[in-house]
Every structure is written in C-alpha cells, then in structure tokens.
RONU-952400 format. One record per residue: residue in one letter; x, y, z of N, C-alpha, C in turn. Coordinates in steps of 0.2 Angstrom, whole numbers. Layout:
<sites>
+---------+-------+-------+-------+-------+-------+-------+-------+-------+-------+
: residuo :   npx :   npy :   npz :  capx :  capy :  capz :   cpx :   cpy :   cpz :
+---------+-------+-------+-------+-------+-------+-------+-------+-------+-------+
:       A :     X :     Y :     Z :     X :     Y :     Z :     X :     Y :     Z :
...
+---------+-------+-------+-------+-------+-------+-------+-------+-------+-------+
</sites>
This chain:
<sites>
+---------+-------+-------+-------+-------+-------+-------+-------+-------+-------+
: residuo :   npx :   npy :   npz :  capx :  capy :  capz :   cpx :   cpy :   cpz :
+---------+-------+-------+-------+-------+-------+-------+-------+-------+-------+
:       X :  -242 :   137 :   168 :  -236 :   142 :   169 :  -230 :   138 :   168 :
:       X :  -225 :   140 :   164 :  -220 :   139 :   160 :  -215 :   140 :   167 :
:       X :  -212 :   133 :   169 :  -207 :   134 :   174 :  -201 :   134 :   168 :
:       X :  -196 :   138 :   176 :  -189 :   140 :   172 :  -185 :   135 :   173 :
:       X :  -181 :   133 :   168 :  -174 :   128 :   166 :  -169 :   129 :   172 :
:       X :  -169 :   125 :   175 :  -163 :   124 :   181 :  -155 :   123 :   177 :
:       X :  -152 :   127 :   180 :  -146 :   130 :   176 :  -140 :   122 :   178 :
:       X :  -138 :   121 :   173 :  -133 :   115 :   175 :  -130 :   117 :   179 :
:       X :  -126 :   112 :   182 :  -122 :   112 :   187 :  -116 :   112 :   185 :
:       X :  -109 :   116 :   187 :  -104 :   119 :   184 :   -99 :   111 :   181 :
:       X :  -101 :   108 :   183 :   -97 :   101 :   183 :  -100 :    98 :   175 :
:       X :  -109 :    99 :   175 :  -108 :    97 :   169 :  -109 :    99 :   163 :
:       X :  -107 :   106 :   164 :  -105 :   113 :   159 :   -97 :   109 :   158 :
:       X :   -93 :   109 :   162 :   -85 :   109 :   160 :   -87 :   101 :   157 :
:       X :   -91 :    95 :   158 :   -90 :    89 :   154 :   -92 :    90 :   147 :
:       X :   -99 :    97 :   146 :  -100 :    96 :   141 :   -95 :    98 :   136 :
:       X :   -89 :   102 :   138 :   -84 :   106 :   136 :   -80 :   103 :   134 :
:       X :   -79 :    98 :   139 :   -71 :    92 :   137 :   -75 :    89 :   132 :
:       X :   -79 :    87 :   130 :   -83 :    84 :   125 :   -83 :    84 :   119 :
:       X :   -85 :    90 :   119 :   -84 :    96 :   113 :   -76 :    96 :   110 :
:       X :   -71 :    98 :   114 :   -68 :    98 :   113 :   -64 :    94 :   111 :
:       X :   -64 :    85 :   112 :   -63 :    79 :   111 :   -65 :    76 :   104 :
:       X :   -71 :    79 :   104 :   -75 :    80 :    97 :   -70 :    82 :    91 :
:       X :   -71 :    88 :    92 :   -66 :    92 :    88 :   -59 :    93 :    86 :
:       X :   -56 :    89 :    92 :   -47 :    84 :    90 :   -49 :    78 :    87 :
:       X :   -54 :    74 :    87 :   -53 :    69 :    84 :   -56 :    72 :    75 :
:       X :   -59 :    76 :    75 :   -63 :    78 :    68 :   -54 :    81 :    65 :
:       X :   -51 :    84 :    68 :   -47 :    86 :    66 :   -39 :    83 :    64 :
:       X :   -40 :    78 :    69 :   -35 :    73 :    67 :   -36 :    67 :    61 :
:       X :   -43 :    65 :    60 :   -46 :    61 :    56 :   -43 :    65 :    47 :
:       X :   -47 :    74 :    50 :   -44 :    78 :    41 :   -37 :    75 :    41 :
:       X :   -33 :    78 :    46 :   -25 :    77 :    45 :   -23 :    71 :    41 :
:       X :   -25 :    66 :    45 :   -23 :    59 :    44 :   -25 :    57 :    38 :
:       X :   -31 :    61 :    33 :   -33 :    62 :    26 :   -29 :    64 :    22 :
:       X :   -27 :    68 :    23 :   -22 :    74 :    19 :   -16 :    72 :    18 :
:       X :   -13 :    69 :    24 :    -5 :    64 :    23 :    -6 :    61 :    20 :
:       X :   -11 :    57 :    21 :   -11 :    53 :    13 :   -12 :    52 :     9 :
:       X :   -15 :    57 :     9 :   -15 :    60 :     0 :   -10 :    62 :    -4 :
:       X :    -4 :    66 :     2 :     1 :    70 :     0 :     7 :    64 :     0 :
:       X :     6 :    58 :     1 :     9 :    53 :     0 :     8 :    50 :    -7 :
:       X :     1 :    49 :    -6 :     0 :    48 :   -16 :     2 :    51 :   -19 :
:       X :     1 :    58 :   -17 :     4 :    61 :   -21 :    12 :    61 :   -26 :
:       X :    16 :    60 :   -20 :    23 :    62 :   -19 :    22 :    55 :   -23 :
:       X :    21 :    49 :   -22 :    21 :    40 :   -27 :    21 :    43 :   -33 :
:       X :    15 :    48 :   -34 :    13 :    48 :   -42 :    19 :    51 :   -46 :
:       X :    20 :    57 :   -43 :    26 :    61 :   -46 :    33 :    56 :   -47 :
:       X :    34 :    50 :   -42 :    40 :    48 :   -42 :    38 :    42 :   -48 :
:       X :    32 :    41 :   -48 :    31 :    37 :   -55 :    31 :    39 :   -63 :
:       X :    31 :    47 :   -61 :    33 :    50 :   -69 :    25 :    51 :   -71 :
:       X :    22 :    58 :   -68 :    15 :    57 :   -70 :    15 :    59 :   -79 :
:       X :    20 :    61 :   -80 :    18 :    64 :   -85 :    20 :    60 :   -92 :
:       X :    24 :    53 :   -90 :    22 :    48 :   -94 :    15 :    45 :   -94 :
:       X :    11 :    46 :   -88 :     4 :    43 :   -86 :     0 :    47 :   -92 :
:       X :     1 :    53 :   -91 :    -3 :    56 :   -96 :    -2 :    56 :  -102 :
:       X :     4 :    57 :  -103 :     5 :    52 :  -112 :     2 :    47 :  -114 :
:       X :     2 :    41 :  -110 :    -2 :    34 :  -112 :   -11 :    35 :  -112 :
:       X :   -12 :    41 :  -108 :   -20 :    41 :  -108 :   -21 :    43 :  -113 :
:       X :   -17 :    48 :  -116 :   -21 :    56 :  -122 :   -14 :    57 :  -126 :
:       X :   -15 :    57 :  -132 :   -10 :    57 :  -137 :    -9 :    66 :  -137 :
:       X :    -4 :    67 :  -139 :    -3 :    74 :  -138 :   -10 :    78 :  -142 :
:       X :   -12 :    77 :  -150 :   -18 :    79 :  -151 :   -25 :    74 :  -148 :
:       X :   -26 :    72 :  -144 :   -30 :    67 :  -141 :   -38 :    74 :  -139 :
:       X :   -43 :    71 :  -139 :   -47 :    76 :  -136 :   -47 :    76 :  -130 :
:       X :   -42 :    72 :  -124 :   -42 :    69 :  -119 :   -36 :    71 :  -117 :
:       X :   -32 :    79 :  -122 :   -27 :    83 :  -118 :   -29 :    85 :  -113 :
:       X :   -26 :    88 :  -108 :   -26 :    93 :  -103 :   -23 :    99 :  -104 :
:       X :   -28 :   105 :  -107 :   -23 :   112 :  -107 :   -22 :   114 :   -99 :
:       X :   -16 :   119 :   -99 :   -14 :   121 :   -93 :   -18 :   128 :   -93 :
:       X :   -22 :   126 :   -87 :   -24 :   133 :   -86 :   -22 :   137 :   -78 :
:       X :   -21 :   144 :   -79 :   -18 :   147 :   -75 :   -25 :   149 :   -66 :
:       X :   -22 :   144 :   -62 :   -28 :   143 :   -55 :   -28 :   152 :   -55 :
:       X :   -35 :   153 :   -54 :   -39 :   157 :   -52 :   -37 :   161 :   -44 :
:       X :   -37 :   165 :   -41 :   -35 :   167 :   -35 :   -43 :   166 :   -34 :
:       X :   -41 :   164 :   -25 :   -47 :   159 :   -21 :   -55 :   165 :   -24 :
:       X :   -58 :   163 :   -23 :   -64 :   166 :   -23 :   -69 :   166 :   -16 :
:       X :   -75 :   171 :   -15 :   -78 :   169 :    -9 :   -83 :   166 :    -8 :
:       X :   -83 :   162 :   -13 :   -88 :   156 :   -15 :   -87 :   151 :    -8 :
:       X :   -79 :   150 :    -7 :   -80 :   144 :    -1 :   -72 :   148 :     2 :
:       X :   -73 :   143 :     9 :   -66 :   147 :    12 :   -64 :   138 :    13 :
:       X :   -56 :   140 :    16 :   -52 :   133 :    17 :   -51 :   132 :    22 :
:       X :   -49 :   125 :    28 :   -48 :   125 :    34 :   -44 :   130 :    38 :
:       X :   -40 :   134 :    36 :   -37 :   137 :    40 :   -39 :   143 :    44 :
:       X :   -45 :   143 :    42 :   -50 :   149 :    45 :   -52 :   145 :    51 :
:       X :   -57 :   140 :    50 :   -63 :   137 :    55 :   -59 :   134 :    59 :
:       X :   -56 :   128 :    54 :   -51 :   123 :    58 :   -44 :   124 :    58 :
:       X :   -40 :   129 :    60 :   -32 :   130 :    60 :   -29 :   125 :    61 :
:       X :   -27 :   122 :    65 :   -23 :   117 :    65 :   -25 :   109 :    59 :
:       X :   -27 :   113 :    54 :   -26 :   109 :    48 :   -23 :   111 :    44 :
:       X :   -17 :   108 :    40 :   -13 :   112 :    33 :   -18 :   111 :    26 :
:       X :   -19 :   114 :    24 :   -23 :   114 :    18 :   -18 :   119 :    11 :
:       X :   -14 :   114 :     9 :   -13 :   119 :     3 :   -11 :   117 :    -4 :
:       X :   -14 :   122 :    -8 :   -15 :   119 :   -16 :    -9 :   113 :   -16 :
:       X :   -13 :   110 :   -22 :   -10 :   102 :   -26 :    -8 :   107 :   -31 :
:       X :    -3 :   103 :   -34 :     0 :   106 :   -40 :    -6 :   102 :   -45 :
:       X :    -7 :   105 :   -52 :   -13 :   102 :   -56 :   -10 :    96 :   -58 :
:       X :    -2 :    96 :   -59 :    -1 :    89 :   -63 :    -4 :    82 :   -58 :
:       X :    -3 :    83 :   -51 :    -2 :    79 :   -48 :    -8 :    73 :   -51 :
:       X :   -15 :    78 :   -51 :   -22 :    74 :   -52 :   -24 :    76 :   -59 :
:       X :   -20 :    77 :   -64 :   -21 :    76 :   -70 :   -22 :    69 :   -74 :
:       X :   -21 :    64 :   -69 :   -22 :    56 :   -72 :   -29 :    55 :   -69 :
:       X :   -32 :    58 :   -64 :   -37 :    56 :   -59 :   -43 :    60 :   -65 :
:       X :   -44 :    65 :   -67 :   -45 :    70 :   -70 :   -45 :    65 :   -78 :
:       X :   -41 :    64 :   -81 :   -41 :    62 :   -87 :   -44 :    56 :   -87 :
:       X :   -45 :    51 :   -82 :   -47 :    44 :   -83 :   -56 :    46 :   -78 :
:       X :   -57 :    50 :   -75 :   -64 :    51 :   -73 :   -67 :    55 :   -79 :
:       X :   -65 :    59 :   -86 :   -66 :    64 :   -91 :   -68 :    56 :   -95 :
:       X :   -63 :    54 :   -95 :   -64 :    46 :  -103 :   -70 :    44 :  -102 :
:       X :   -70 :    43 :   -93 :   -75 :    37 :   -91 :   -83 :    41 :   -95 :
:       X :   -83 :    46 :   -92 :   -88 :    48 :   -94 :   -88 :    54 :   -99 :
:       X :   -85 :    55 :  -103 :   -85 :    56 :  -112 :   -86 :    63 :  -112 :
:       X :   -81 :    66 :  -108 :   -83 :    73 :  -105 :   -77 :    76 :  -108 :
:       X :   -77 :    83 :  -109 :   -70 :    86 :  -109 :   -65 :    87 :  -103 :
:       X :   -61 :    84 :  -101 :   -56 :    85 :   -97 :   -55 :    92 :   -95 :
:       X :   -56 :    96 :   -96 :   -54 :   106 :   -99 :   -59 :   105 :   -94 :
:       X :   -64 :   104 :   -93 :   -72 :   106 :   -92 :   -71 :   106 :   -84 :
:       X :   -69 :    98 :   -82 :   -68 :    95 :   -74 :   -61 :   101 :   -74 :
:       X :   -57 :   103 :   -77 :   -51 :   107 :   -71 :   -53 :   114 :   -70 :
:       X :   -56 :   114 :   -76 :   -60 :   121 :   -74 :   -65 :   122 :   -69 :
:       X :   -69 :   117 :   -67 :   -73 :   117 :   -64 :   -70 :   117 :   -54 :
:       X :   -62 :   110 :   -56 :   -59 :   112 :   -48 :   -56 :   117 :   -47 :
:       X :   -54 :   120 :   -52 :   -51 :   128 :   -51 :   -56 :   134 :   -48 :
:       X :   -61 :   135 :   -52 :   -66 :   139 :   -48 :   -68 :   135 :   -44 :
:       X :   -70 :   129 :   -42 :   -73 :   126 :   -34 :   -67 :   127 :   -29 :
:       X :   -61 :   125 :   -28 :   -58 :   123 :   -25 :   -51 :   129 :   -25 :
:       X :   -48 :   130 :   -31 :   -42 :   134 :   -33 :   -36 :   126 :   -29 :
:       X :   -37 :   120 :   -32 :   -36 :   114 :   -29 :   -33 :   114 :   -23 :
:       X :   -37 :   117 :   -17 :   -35 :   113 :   -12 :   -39 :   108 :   -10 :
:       X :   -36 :   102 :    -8 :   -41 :    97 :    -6 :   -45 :    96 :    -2 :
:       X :   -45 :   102 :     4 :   -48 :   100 :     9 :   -51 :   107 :    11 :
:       X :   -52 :   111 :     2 :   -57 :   116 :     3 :   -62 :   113 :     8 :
:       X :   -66 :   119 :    12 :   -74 :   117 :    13 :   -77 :   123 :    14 :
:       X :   -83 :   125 :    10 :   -87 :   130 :     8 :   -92 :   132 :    17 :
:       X :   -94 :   137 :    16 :   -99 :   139 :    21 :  -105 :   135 :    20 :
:       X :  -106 :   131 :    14 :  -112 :   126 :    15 :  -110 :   120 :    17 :
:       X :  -104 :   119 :    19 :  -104 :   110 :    20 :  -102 :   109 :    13 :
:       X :   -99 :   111 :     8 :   -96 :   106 :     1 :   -89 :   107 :     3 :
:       X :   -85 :   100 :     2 :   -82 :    97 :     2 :   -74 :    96 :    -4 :
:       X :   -70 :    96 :    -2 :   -63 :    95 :    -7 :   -65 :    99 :   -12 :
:       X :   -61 :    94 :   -18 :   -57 :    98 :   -26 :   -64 :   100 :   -27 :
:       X :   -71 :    98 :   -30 :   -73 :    98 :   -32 :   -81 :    99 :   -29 :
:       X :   -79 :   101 :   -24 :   -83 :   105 :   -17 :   -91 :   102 :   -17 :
:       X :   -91 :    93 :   -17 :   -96 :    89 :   -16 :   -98 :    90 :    -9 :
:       X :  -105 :    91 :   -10 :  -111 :    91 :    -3 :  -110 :    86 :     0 :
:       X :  -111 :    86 :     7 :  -112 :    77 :    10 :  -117 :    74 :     6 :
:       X :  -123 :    74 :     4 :  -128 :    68 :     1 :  -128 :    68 :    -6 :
:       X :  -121 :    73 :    -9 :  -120 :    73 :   -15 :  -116 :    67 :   -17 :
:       X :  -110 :    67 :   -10 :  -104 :    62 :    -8 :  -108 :    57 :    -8 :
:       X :  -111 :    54 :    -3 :  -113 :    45 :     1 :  -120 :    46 :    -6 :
:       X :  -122 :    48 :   -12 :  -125 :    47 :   -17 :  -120 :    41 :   -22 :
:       X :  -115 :    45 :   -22 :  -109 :    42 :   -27 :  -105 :    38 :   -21 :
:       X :  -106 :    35 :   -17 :  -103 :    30 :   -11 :   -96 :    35 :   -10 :
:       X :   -96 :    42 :    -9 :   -86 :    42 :    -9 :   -87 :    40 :    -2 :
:       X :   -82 :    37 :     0 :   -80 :    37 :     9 :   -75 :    41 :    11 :
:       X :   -71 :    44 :     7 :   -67 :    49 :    10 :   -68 :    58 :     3 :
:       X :   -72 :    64 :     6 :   -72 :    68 :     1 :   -65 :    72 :     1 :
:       X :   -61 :    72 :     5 :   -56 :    76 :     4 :   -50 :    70 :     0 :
:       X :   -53 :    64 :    -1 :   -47 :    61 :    -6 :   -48 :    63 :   -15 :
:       X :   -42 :    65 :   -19 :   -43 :    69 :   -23 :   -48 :    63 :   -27 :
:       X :   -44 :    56 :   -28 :   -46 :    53 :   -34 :   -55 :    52 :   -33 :
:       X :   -57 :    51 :   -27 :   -63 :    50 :   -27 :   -66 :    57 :   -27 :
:       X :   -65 :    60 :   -24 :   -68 :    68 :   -26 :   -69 :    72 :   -34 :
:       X :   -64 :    68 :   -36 :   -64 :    71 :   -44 :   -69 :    66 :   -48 :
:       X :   -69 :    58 :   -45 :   -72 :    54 :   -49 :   -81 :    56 :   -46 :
:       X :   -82 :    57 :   -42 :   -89 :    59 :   -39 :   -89 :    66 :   -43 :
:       X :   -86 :    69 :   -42 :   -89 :    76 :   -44 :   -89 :    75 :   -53 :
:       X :   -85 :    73 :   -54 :   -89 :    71 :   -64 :   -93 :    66 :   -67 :
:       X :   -94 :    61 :   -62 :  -101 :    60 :   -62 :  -107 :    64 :   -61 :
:       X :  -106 :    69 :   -58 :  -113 :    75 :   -55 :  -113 :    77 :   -60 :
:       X :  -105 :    79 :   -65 :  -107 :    84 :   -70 :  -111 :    83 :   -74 :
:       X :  -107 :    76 :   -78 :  -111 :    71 :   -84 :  -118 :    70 :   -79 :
:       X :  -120 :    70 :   -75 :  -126 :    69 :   -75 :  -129 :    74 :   -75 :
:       X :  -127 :    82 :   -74 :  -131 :    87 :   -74 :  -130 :    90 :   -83 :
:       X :  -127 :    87 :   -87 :  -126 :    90 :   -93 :  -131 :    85 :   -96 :
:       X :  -131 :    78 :   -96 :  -137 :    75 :   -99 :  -144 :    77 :   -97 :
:       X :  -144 :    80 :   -92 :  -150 :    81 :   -88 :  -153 :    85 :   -92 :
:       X :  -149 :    91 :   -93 :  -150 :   100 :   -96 :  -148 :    98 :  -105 :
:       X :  -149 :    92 :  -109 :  -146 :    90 :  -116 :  -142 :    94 :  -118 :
:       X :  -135 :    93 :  -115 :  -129 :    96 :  -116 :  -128 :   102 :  -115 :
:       X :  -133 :   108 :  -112 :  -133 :   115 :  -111 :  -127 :   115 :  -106 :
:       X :  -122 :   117 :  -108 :  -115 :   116 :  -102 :  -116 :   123 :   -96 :
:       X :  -122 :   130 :  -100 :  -121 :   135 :   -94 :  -126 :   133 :   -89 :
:       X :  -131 :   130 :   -91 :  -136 :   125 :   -88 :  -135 :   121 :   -82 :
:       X :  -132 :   117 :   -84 :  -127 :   111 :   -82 :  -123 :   115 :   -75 :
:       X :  -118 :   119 :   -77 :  -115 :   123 :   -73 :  -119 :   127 :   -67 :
:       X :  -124 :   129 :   -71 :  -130 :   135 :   -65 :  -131 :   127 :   -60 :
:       X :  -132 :   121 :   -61 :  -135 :   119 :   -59 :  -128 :   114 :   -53 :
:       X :  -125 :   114 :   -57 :  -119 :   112 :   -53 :  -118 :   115 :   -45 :
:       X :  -119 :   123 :   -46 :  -118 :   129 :   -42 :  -123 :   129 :   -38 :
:       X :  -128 :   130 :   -39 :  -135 :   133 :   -36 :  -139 :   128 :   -34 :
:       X :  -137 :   121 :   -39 :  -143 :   114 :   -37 :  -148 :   115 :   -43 :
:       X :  -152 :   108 :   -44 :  -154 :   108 :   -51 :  -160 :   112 :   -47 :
:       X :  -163 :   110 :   -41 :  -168 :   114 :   -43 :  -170 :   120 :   -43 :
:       X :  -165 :   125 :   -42 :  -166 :   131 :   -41 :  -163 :   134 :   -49 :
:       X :  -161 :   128 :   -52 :  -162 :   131 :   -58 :  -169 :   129 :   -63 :
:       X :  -171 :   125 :   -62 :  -177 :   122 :   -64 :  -182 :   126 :   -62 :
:       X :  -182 :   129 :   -54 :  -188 :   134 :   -52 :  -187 :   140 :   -59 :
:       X :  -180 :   142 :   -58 :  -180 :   149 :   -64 :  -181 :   147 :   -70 :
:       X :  -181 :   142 :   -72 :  -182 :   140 :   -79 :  -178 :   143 :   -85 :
:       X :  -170 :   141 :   -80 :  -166 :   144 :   -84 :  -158 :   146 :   -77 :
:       X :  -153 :   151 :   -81 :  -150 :   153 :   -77 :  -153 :   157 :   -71 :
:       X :  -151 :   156 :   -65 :  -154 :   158 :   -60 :  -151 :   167 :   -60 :
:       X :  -155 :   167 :   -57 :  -151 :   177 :   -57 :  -151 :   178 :   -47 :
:       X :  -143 :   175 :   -48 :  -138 :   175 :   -44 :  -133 :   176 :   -45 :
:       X :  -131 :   182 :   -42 :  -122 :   185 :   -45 :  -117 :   179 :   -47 :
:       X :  -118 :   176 :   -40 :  -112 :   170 :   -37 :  -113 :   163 :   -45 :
:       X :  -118 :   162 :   -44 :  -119 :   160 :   -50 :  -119 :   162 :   -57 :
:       X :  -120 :   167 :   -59 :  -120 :   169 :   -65 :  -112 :   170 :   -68 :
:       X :  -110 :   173 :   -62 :  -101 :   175 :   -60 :   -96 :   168 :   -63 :
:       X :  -100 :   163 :   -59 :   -97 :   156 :   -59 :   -97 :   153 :   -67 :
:       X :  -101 :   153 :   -71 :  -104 :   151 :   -75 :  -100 :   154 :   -80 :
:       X :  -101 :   162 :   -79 :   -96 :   165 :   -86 :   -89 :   161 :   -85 :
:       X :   -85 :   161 :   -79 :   -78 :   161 :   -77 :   -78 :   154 :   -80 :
:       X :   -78 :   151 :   -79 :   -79 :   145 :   -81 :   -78 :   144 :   -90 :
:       X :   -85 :   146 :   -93 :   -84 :   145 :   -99 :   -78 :   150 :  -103 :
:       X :   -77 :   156 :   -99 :   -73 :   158 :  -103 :   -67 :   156 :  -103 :
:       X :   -64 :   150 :   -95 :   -60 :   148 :   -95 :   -59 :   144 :  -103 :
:       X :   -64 :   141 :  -103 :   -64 :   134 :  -111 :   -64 :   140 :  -117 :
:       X :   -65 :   146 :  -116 :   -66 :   149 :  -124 :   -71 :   149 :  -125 :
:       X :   -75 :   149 :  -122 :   -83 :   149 :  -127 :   -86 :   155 :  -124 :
:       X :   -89 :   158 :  -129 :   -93 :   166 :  -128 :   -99 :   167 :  -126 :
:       X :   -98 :   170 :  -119 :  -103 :   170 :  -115 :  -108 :   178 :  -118 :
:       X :  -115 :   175 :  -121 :  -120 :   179 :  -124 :  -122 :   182 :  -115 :
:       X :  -122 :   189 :  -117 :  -124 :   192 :  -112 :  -132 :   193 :  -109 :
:       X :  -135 :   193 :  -103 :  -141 :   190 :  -100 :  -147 :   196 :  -105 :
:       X :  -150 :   188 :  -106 :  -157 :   195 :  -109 :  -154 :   197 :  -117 :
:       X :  -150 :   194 :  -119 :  -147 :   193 :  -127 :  -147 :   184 :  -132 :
:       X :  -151 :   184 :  -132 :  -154 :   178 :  -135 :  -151 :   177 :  -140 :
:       X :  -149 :   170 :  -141 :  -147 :   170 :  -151 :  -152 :   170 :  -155 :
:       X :  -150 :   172 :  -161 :  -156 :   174 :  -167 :  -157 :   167 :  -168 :
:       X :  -164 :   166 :  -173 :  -168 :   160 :  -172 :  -164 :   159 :  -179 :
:       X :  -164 :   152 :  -181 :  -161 :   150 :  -187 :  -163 :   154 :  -193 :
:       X :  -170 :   153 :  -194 :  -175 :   156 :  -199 :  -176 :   163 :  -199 :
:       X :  -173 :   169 :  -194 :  -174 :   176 :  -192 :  -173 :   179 :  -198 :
:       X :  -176 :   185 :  -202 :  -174 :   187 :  -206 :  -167 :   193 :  -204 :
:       X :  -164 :   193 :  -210 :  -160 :   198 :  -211 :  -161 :   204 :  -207 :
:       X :  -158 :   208 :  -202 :  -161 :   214 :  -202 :  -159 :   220 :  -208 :
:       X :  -165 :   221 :  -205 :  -166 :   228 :  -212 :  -161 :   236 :  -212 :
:       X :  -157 :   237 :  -215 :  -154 :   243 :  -217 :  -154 :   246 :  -222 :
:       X :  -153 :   254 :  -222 :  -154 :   258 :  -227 :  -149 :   256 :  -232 :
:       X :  -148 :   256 :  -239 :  -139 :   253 :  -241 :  -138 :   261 :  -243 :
:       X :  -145 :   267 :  -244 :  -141 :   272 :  -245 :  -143 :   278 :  -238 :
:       X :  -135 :   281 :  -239 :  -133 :   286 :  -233 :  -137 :   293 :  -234 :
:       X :  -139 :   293 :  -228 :  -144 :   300 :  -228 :  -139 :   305 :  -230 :
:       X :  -144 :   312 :  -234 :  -140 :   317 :  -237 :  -137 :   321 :  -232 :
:       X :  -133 :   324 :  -232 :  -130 :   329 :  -226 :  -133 :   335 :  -229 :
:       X :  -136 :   338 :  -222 :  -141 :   344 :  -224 :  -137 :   351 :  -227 :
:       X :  -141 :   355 :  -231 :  -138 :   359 :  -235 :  -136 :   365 :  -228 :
:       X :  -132 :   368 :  -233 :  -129 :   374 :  -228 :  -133 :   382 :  -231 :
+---------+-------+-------+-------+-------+-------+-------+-------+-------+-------+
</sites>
C-alpha cells in the first residue's frame, strides 16, 4: 500500500522559495552583467570607426561586402527576455556594430557574409539576448550543446555567438554539398529531422524560414513539390499550329 507524501513543513516551503528566488537574481544579474559588456564593446567599436574596419576587411567590390538588409519584425519562432525575464533590457544592436565580427567569421569560413546576416536577422532580428522557447541562445539563437560543442563561454556575447553560429552553418552546408535550403532546414529543425525527411522537412516554421531567408540573398525559391527539370529532359511538346476557331 502506497503511503501518502508528508506535506513539508511551512518553513521549508518558504526556504525552498528564498532559493528559488536567489537563483533567479543571480541568473539575472549574470545576463545583465553580459549585456553591459557587450554594450560597451560595442560603444569601443563605433568610437574606433567601425566602418573604416570594414573597409580594410572587403574592398567595396570584395565578395566579403555586407549588403544592408532591412531587420525583419520579430517572428514567433523565439521570444526576447522581456517576457520570461523582465528585469533584463534586451534591445536590438544596430547591424553595423557586428559587421566586423560577421565579416571576419564569413572569411574565416569561406562563406557569404549576406548568408550569416541573414541568418541573425531571422534568428534573432539582432538582439543579443534573444532566447527561444527551446533554450537557443543570442544573435544566432545557439542550443546549449550546440554552444559548449564550439567551446563559447558566453552565448549572449555577439562576437562568440556569430563565430559559433557560422561554424554550424559551414558545417551544415558542407554536410548537405553546398544545398544552402538544406543546410537552412537543417540549421532550423536540426540535421536530423531533416535527414529523417530526406529533404526539406514539411514544417511551416521551417519552410517559412528557409524561403525568408533565401529570398532575403535573391535566390528563387522553387515551389514545394516543383522539381527542376533534369539537364537531359526533353523539350516540352507544343502545337506551333492554333486550333481553327469553329465555324459559325
């Protein structure tokens, strides 16, 4: 016979409380303490003239420009701290700020720059201290054993959140031989849940994600279930002469 659970005693209900609680100012003051310093590099980088940095990276025709793309309003793919955690400020970076961090994580791994802003603009719409209903993390909305995979120690710091998150991507692009909608399904959904489908996953959020994206870079998003013709495919066949119009 299943005896009943003896109800805590009121004293160790309110410790478990204060505990909890205590918990949850330190978690909170730890983001904070993240953020001002970020927002202090930040403020270094701008008084260093970011946008000579970026000159010296990428010649104006360089394939290592950064086009300016117009941030996306938030989506409900992830929400920001001021929902869960209020007492945190969480608000957009301007793009220039991490356009050096972005351009020199793109070179490193031989990737289009356009690709990674595009990618923190739908993950994040660049706050830095996005965090998703699954546990993903900053600009580029890293998992936890996505993050301590690529050693970051801090996810809500931009430069390591952009340098981790574009290693995942070059990794999930070489993975998929360059298939970039692939690559993206897989970025979103996780490779395996693309690999089970053996292909794009047929999920809104994904599918959704995938076009926005690509349409952000200009590239045309073939409609699902519309395959390209095969190199070899023949011509299709048409009449060249117009049916007669019937007599009157």
């Amino acid at each position: 016979m299943a005896q009943t659970p003896a109800t805590p005693p009121p004293q160790a209900k309110t410790s478990l409380e204060t505990m909890a609680q205590k918990q949850r100012e330190t978690t909170l003051a730890a983001t904070q303490a993240s953020l001002d310093k970020q927002k202090a590099a930040v403020a270094a980088s701008l008084a260093a003239s970011i946008g000579k940095q970026v000159n010296n990276l990428a010649g104006k025709d360089s394939f290592f420009t950064l086009a300016p793309l117009i941030p996306p309003a938030p989506s409900a793919a992830f929400t920001i701290p001021q929902g869960s955690m209020p007492d945190v400020a969480c608000d957009p970076i301007p793009e220039d700020s991490v356009a050096p961090f972005v351009l020199g994580a793109a070179q490193r791994e031989s990737i289009d720059p356009k690709l990674v802003t595009a990618v923190i603009q739908q993950e994040s719409a660049f706050r830095p201290c996005a965090i998703s209903d699954k546990g993903a993390q900053g600009l580029m909305q890293l998992m936890p054993d996505t993050a301590d995979r690529f050693s970051v120690k801090d996810p809500f710091d931009s430069k390591q959140n952009i340098d981790a998150g574009t290693k995942y991507l070059k990794e999930l692009i070489t993975k998929y031989s360059g298939n970039l909608a692939l690559a993206l399904s897989a970025y979103n959904a996780g490779p395996e849940t693309v690999d089970q489908a053996g292909g794009i996953p047929n999920i809104p959020e994904t599918a959704d994600y995938v076009k926005a994206i690509l349409t952000k870079l200009g590239i045309q998003v073939r409609p699902p279930g519309n395959p390209p013709p095969a190199a070899n495919a023949p011509a299709p066949v048409t009449d060249p002469v117009p049916p007669a119009p019937p007599q009157q």
